[in-house]
NUKOL-648907 format. One record per residue (C-alpha): residue number from 1; residue in one letter; x, y, z. Coordinates in nm, 4 decimals. Example, Ala and Ser with C-alpha at 12.3 -4.5 7.8 and 13.67 -1.06 7.14 Angstrom:
! residues 2
1  A  1.2300  -0.4500  0.7800
2  S  1.3670  -0.1060  0.7140
END
This chain:
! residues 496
1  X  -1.2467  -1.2135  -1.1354
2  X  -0.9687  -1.1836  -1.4090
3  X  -0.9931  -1.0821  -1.7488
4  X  -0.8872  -1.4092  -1.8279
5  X  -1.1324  -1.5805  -1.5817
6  X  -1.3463  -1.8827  -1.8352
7  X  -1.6962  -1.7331  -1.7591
8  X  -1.9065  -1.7288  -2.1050
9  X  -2.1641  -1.4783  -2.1218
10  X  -2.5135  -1.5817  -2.2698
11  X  -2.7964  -1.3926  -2.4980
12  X  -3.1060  -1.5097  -2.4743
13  X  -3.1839  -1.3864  -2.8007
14  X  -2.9842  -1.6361  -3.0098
15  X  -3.1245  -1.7355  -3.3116
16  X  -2.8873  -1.8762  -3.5174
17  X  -2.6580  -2.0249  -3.2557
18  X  -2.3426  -2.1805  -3.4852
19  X  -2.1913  -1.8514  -3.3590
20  X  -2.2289  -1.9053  -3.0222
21  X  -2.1276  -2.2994  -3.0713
22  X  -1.7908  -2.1802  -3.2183
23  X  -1.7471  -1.9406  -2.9329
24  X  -1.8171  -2.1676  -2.7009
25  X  -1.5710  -2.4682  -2.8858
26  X  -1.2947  -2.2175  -2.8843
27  X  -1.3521  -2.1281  -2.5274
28  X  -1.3799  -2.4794  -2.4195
29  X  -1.0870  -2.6051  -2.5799
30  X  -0.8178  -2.3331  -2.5420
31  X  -0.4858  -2.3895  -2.3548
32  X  -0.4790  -2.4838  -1.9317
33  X  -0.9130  -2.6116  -2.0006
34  X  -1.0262  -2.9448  -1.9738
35  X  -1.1007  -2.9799  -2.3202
36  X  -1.4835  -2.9884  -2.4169
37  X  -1.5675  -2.9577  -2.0212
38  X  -1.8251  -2.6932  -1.9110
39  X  -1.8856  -2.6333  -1.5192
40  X  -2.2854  -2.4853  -1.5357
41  X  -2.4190  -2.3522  -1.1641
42  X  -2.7891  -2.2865  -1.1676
43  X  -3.0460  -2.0802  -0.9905
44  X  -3.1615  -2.3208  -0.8070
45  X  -3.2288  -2.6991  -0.7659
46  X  -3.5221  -2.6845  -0.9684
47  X  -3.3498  -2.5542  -1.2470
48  X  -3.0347  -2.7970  -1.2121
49  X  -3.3417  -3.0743  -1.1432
50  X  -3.4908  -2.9310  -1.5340
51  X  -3.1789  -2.9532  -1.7093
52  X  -3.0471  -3.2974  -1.6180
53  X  -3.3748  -3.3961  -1.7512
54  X  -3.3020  -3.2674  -2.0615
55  X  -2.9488  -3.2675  -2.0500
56  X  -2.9672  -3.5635  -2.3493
57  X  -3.0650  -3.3521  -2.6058
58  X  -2.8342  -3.0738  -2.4957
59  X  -2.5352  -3.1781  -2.6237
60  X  -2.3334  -3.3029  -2.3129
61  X  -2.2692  -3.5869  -2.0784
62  X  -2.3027  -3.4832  -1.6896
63  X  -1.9808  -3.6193  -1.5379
64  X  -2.0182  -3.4474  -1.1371
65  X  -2.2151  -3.2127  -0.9227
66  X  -2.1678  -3.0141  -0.6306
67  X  -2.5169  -3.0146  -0.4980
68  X  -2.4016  -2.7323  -0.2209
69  X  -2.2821  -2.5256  -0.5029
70  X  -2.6012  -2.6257  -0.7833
71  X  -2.3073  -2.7249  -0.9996
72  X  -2.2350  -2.9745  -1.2503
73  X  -1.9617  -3.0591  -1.4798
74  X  -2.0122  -3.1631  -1.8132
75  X  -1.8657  -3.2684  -2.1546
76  X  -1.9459  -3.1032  -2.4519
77  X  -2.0321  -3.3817  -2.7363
78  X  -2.2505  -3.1420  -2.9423
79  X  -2.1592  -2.7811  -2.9506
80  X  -2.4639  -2.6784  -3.1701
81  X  -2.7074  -2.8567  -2.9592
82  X  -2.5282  -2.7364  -2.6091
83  X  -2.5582  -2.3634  -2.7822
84  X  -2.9041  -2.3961  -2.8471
85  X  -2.9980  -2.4796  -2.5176
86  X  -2.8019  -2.2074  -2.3521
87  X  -2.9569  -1.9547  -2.5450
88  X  -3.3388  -2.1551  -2.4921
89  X  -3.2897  -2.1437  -2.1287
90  X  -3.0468  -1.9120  -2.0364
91  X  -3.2463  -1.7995  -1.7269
92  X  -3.1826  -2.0636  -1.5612
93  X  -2.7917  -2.0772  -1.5596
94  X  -2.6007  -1.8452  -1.2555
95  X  -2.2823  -1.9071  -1.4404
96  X  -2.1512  -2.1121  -1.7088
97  X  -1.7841  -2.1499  -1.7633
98  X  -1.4528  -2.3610  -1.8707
99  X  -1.3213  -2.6290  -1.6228
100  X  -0.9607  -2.4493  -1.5338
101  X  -0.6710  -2.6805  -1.4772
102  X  -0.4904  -2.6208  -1.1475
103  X  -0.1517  -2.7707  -1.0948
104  X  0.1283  -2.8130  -0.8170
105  X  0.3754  -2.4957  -0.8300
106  X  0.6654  -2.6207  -1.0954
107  X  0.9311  -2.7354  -0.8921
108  X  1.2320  -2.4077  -0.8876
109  X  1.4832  -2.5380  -1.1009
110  X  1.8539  -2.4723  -1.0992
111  X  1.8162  -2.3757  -0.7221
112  X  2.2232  -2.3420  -0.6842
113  X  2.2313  -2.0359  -0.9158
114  X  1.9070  -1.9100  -0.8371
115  X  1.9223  -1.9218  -0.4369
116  X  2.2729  -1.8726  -0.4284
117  X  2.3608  -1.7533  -0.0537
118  X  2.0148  -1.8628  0.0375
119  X  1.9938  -2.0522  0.4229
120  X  1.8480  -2.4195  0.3381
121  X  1.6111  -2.4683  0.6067
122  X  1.6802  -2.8352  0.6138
123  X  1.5745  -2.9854  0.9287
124  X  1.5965  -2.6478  1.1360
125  X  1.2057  -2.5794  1.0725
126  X  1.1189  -2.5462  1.4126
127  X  1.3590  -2.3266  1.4695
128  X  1.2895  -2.0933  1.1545
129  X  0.9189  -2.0298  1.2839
130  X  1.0834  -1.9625  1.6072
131  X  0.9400  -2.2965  1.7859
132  X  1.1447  -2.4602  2.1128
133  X  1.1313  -2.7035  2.3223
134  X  0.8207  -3.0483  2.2282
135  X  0.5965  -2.9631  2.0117
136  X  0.4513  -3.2586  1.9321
137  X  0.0572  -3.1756  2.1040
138  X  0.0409  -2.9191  1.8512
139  X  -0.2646  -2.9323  1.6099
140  X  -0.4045  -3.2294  1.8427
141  X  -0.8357  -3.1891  1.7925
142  X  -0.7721  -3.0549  1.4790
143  X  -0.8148  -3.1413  1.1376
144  X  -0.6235  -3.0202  0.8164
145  X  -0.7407  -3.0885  0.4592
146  X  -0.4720  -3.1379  0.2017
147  X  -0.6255  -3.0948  -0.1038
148  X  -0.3476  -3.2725  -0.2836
149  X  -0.2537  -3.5662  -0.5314
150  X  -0.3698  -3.7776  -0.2464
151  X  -0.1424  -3.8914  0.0521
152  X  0.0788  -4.2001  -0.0057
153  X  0.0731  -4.3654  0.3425
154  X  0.3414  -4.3020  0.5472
155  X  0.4757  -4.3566  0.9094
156  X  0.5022  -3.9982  0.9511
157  X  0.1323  -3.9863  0.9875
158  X  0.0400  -4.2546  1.0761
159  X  -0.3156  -4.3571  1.2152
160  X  -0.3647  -3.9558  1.2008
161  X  -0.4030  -3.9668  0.8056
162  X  -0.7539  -4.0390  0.6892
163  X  -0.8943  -4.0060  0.3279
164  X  -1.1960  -3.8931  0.1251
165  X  -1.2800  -4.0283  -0.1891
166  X  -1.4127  -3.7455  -0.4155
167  X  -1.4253  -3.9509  -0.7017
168  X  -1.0332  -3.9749  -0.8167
169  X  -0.9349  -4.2726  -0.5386
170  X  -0.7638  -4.2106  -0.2466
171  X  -0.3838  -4.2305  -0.2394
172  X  -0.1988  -4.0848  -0.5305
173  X  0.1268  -4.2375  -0.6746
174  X  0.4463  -4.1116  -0.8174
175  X  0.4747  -3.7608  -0.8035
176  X  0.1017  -3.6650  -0.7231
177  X  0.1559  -3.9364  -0.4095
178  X  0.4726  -3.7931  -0.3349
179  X  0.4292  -3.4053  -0.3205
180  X  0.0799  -3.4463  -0.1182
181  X  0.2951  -3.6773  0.1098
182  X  0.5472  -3.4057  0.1647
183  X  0.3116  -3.0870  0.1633
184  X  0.1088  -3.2910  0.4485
185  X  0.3921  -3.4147  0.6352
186  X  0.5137  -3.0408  0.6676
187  X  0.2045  -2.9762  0.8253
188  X  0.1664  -3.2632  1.0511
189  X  0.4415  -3.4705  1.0288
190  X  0.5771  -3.6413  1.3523
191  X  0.8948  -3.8477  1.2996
192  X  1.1939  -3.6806  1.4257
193  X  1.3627  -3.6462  1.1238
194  X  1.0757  -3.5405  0.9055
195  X  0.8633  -3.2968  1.2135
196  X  0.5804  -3.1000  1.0849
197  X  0.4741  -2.8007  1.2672
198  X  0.1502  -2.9530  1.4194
199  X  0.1900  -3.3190  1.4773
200  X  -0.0939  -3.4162  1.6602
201  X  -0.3638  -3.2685  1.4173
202  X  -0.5813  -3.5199  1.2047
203  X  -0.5020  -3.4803  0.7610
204  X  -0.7718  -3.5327  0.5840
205  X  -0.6252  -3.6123  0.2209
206  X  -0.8482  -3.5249  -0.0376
207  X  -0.6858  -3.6275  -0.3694
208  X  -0.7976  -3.3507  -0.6221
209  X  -0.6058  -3.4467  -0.9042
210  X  -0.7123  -3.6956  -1.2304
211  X  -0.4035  -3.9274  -1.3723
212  X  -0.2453  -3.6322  -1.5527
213  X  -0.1534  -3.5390  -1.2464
214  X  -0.3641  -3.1804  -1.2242
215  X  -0.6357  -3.0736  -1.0790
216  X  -0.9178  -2.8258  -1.1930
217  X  -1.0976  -2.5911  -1.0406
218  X  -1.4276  -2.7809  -1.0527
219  X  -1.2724  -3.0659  -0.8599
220  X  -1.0710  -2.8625  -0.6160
221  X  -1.4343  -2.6610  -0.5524
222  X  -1.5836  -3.0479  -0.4919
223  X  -1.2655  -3.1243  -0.2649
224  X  -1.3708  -2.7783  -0.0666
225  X  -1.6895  -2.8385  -0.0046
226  X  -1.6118  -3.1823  0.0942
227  X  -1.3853  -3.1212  0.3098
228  X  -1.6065  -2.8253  0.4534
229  X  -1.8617  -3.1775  0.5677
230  X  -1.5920  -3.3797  0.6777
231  X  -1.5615  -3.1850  0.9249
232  X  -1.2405  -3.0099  0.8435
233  X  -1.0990  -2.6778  1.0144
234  X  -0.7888  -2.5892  0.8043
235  X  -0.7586  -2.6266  0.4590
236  X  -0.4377  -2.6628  0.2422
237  X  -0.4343  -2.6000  -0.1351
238  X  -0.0342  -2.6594  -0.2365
239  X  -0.2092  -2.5888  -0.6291
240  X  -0.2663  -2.3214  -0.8347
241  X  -0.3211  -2.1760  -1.2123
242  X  -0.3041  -1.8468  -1.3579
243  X  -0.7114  -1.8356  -1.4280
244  X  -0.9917  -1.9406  -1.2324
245  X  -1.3948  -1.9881  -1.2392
246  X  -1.7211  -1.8906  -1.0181
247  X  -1.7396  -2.2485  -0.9010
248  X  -1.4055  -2.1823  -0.7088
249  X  -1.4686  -1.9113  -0.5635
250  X  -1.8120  -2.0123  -0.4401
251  X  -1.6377  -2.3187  -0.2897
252  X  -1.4104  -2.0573  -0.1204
253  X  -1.6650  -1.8541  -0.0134
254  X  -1.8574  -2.0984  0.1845
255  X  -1.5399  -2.2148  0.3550
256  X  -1.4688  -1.8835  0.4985
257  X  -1.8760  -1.8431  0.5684
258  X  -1.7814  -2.2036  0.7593
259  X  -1.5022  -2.0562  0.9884
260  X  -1.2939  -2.2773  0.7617
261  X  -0.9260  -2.1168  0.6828
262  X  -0.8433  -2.1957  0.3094
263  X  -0.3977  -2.1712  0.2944
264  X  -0.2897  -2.1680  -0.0642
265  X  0.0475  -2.1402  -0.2098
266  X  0.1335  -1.8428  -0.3782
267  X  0.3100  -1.9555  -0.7101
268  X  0.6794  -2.0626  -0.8173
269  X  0.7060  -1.8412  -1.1071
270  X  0.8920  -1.5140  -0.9752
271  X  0.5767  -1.3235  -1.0781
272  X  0.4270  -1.0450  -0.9424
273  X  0.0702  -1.1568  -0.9231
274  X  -0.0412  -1.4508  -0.7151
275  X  -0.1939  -1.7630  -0.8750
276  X  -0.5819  -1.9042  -0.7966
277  X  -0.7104  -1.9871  -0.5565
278  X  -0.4451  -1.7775  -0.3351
279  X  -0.5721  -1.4854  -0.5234
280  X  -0.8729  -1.4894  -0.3347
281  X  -0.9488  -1.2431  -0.1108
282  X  -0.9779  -1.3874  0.2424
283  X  -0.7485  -1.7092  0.1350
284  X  -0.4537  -1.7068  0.2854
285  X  -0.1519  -1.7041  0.0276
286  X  0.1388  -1.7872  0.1416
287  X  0.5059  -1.7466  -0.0439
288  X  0.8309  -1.8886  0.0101
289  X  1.1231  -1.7436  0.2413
290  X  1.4598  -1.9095  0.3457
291  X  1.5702  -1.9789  0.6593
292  X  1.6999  -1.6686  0.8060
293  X  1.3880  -1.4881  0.6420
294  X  1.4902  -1.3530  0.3016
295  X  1.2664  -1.3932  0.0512
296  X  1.3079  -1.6900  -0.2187
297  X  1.3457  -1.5243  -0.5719
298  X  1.1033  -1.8179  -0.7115
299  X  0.8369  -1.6945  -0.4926
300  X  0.5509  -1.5337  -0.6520
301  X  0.4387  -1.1912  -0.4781
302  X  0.2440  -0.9084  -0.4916
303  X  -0.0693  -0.7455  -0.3967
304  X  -0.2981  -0.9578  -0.1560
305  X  -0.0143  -1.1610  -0.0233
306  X  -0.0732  -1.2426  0.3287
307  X  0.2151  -1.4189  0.4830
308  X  0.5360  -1.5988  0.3918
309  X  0.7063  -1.8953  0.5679
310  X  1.0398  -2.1465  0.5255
311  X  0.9762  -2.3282  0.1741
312  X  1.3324  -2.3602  0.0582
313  X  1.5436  -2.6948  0.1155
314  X  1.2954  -2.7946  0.3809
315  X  1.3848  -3.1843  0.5013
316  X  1.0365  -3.3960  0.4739
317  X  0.9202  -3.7158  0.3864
318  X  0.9358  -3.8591  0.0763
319  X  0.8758  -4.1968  -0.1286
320  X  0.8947  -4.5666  0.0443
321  X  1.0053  -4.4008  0.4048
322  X  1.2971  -4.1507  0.2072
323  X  1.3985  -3.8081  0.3176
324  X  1.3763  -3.5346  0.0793
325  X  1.4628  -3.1720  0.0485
326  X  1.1572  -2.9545  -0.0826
327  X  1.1361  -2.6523  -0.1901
328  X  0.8470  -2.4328  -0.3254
329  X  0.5681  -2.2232  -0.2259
330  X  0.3957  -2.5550  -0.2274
331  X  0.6071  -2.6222  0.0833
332  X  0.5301  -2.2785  0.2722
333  X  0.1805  -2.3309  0.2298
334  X  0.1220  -2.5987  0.4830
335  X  0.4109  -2.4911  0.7095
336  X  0.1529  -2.2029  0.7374
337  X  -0.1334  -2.4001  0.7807
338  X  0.0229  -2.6161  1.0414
339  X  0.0669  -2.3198  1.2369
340  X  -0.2961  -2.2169  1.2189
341  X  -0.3907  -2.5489  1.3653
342  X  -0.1097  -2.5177  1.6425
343  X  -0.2699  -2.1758  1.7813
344  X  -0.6115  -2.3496  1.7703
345  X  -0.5518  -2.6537  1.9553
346  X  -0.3592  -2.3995  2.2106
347  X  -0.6026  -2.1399  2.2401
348  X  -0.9615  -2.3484  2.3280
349  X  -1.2516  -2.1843  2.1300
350  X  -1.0188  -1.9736  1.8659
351  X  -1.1311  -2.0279  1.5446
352  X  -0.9714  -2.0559  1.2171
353  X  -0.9661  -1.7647  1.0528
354  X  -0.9256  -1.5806  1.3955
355  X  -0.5848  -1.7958  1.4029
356  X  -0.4681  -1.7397  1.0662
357  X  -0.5464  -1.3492  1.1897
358  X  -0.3141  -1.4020  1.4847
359  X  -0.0020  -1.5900  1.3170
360  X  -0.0363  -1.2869  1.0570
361  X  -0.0107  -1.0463  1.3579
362  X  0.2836  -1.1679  1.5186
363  X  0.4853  -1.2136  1.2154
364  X  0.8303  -1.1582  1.1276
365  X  0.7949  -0.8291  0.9320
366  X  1.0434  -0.9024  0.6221
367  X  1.0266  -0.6122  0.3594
368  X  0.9329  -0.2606  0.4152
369  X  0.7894  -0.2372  0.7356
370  X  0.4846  -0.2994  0.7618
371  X  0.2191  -0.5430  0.4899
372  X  0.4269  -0.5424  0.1419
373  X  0.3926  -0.7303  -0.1536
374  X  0.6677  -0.9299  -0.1153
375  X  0.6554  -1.1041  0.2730
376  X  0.2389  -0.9870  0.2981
377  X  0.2295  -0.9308  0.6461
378  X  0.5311  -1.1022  0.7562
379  X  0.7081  -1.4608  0.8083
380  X  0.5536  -1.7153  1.0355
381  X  0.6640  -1.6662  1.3738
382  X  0.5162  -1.9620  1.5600
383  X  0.6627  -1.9155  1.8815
384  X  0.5988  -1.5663  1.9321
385  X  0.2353  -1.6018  1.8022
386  X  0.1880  -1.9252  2.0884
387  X  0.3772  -1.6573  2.3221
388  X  0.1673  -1.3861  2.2799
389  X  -0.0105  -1.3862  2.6326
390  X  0.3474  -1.3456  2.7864
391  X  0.3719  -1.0403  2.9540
392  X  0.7465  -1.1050  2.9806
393  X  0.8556  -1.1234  2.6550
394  X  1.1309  -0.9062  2.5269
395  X  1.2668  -0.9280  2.2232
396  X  1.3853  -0.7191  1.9431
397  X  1.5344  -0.8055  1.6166
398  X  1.6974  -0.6722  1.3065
399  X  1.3797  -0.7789  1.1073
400  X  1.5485  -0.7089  0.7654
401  X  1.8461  -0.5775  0.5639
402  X  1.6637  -0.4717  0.2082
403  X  1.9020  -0.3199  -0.0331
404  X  1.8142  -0.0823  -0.3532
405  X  2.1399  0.0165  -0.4798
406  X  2.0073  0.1160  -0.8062
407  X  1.8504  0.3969  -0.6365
408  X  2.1381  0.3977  -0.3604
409  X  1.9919  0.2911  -0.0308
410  X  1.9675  0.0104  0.2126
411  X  1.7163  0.0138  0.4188
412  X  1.7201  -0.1635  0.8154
413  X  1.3755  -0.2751  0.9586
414  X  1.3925  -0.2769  1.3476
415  X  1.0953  -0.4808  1.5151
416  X  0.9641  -0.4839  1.8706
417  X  0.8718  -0.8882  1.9277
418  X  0.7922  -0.8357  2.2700
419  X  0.5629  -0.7571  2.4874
420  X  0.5885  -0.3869  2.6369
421  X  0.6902  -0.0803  2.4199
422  X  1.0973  -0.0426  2.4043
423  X  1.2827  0.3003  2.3516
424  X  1.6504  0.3879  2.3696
425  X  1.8040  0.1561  2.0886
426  X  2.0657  0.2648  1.8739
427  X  2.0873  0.0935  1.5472
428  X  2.4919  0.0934  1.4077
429  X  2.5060  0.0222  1.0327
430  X  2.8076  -0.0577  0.8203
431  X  2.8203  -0.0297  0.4778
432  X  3.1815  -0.1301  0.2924
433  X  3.4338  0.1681  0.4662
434  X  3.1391  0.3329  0.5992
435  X  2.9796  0.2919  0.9362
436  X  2.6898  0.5292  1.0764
437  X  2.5203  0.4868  1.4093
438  X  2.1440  0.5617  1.4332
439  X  1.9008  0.6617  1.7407
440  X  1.5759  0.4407  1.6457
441  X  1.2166  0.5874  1.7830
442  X  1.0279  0.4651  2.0345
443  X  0.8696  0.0668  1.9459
444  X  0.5251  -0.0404  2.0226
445  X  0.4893  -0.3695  2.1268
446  X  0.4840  -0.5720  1.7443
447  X  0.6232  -0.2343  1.5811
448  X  0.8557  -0.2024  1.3234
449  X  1.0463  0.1157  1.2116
450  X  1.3047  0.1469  0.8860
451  X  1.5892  0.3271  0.9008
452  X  1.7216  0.4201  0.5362
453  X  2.0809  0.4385  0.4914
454  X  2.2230  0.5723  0.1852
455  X  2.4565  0.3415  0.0049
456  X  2.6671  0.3585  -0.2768
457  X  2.6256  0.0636  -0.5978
458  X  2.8377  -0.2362  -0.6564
459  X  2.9016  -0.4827  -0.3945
460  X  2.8685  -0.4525  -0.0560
461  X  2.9883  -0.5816  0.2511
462  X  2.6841  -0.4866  0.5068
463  X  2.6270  -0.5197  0.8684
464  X  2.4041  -0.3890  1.1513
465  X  2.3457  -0.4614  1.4822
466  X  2.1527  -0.3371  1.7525
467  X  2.2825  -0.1661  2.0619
468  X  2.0357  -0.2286  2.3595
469  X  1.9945  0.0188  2.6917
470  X  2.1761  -0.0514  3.0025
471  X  2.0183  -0.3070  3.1950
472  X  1.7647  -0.4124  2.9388
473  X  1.6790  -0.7386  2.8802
474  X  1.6569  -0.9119  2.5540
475  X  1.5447  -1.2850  2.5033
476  X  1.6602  -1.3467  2.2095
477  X  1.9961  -1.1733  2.1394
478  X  2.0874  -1.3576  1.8195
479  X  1.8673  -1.2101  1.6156
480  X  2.0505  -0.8614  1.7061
481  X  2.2646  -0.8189  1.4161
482  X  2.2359  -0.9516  1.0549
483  X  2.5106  -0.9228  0.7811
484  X  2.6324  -1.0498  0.4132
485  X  2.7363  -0.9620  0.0540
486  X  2.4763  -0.7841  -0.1395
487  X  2.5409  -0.6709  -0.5151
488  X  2.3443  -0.3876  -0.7240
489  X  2.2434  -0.6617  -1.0288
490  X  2.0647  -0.8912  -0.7457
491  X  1.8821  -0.6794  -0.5092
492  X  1.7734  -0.9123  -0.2269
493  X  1.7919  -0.9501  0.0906
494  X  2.0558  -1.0510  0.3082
495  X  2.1031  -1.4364  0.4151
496  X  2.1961  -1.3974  0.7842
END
């Protein structure tokens, strides 16, 4: 867990407890808490069965319980009284802890300046996760939880949208309604002008959130496990907060022990540190690219990433039947999690997690070759991942242009997208006046190598292209080359 993580550690010992009551009041009423909540998880039943038979004289008011996680939440009316009978029965508490508030990603603001010679992925995502032709079977026999502000109803789903009631109603409005409308018509959306990547898969909306419009991490844990009985495969968690608490990551747990991917988004914050529940190991976080790959500067990275995918100007639904251009990790997250549910409903007995696996293998390697803390393993490639089986394939791509003029280099990542190993490129690479032509190694199938070519500061006019054998055959020859403007003061990654 984090440092920060709102676990409270009890002695049994305690005999004057007004020290541990003004512990526990500061703890339980500190910034991003639900104030005077406490989330308790017990032994065992009997011991959760003992203490809501007491629970009057303890000081608190039970409000919910996970009975598949021996949890309850509570509010705190007397902090002496709740003190004394943490201390008085301390054994029979697993974990006792603040109720964390979880939110959807802040919006990017100002996205002119900050993505400045970004590609909007508009209504091109089928075509940025490398998709042709009808997809509109994808995702059918499966079913994706959106653990949301609850779903407003919407053509785009249709019959396909169902709800559980976890205790905060079903649909959400205004902008709880509206961002769980777009996050789950990204995943499963199926009007033509607002496709999702799996359209035939069932969403289960889940609304997690209470009329502040946030979530917590008790309630998101109850929207797990729920979920987890309804039935559901995929799981998409567009929220997220800086600290977290055991209940979520039990909740987490027994999804994965399930079979049951959990997709989370990875933050909007430009940090380098992922918020919960993406944090999690075995979650898969997801963080925001741009069309043509580069990474979005909003997009929180770092260790534990696992994949990115298109979040930035994405066309999707929106209020009373509206179009609307999203942007935000909260956005990549269920682009991912579409995908997951594509390869299952295309691949009869694949599991979950075994998909997420597989859309991470055949990913669009974006920083340094290889897993990196800014694109995790890569950027969705949907259409090679469904293409996997081909024998046929050939492709390879310019995977990505990443400049570091302040320590004067670019460096080029080739990657082999097809099938059979490929030798004999040559790699040409212009840089301002300069051009230099390169002999790149011998590719694995799914391989990538860098090339690192030295580069003076300022700005730079860059190109490279590849330069194929005689006779060899490439499916995909546009994404051979890749140029722009890159400057020493920004540092990212080219836009085409």
């Amino acid at each position: 867990m984090e440092p920060d993580e709102a676990s409270l550690e009890i002695a049994s010992s305690v005999e004057n407890y007004e020290p541990l009551a003004d512990m526990l009041q500061a703890r339980l009423r500190r910034p991003n808490v639900r104030a005077d909540e406490v989330v308790l998880s017990f032994k065992d039943a009997e011991a959760r069965r003992r203490f809501l038979a007491r629970a009057a004289q303890a000081g608190v008011t039970p409000l919910a319980t996970i009975e598949a996680l021996q949890t309850v939440r509570l509010r705190v009316t007397d902090y002496t009284a709740f003190a004394r009978e943490l201390a008085t029965h301390a054994t029979d508490y697993a974990t006792v802890g603040a109720n964390v508030v979880l939110a959807a990603p802040t919006p990017p603001k100002d996205l002119s300046r900050t993505m400045a010679g970004a590609v909007p992925v508009g209504g091109d995502l089928m075509a940025a996760i490398g998709l042709r032709g009808d997809n509109s079977q994808l995702g059918k026999g499966v079913m994706v939880a959106v653990l949301d502000g609850g779903v407003a109803p919407d053509p785009v789903l249709g019959e396909r949208l169902r709800y559980l009631d976890i205790g905060y109603g079903l649909a959400g409005g205004g902008e709880g309604g509206a961002h769980a409308l777009a996050v789950a018509a990204l995943a499963a959306g199926g009007a033509p002008d607002a496709r999702g990547v799996a359209p035939g898969a069932t969403v289960l909306s889940v609304r997690v959130t209470g009329a502040d419009g946030a979530g917590d991490t008790f309630s998101v844990a109850r929207g797990v496990v729920a979920a987890i009985e309804a039935g559901a495969q995929v799981i998409n968690i567009s929220l997220g907060g800086y600290a977290t608490s055991s209940v979520l990551g039990a909740a987490v747990d027994q999804a994965l022990a399930a079979g049951v991917a959990v997709v989370a988004a990875s933050g909007n914050d430009q940090a380098t540190r992922l918020s919960w529940p993406a944090a999690y190991p075995g979650v898969v976080s997801v963080g925001a690219v741009d069309a043509a790959g580069q990474q979005a500067i909003f997009s929180n990275a770092g260790e534990g990433l696992q994949l990115t995918a298109p979040g930035y100007a994405i066309w999707t639904a929106g209020p009373g039947g509206t179009r609307v251009a999203f942007s935000g990790t909260s956005a990549s997250a269920p682009v991912a999690a579409g995908a997951i549910a594509a390869l299952m409903s295309q691949t009869p007995g694949l599991g979950a997690i075994q998909a997420a696996d597989l859309l991470a293998n055949y990913a669009n390697d974006g920083g340094a070759a290889g897993a990196d803390p800014d694109y995790g393993r890569g950027s969705v490639n949907l259409g090679w991942a469904l293409d996997r089986a081909n024998t046929a394939r050939r492709d390879v791509a310019i995977s990505a242009l990443n400049p570091h003029l302040s320590e004067s280099y670019v460096d080029v990542v080739v990657q082999n997208r097809g099938a059979v190993p490929v030798a004999g490129l040559a790699l040409t690479v212009e840089l301002g006046a300069t051009s230099e032509l390169y002999s790149m190694p011998k590719l694995a199938a799914g391989a990538s190598a860098t090339v690192r070519v030295p580069a003076a500061g300022g700005t730079l006019r860059a190109a490279a292209r590849l330069e194929l054998p005689p006779a060899m055959r490439d499916d995909e020859l546009a994404n051979n080359a890749r140029s722009g403007v890159i400057q020493a003061q920004a540092e990212q990654p080219f836009a085409k």
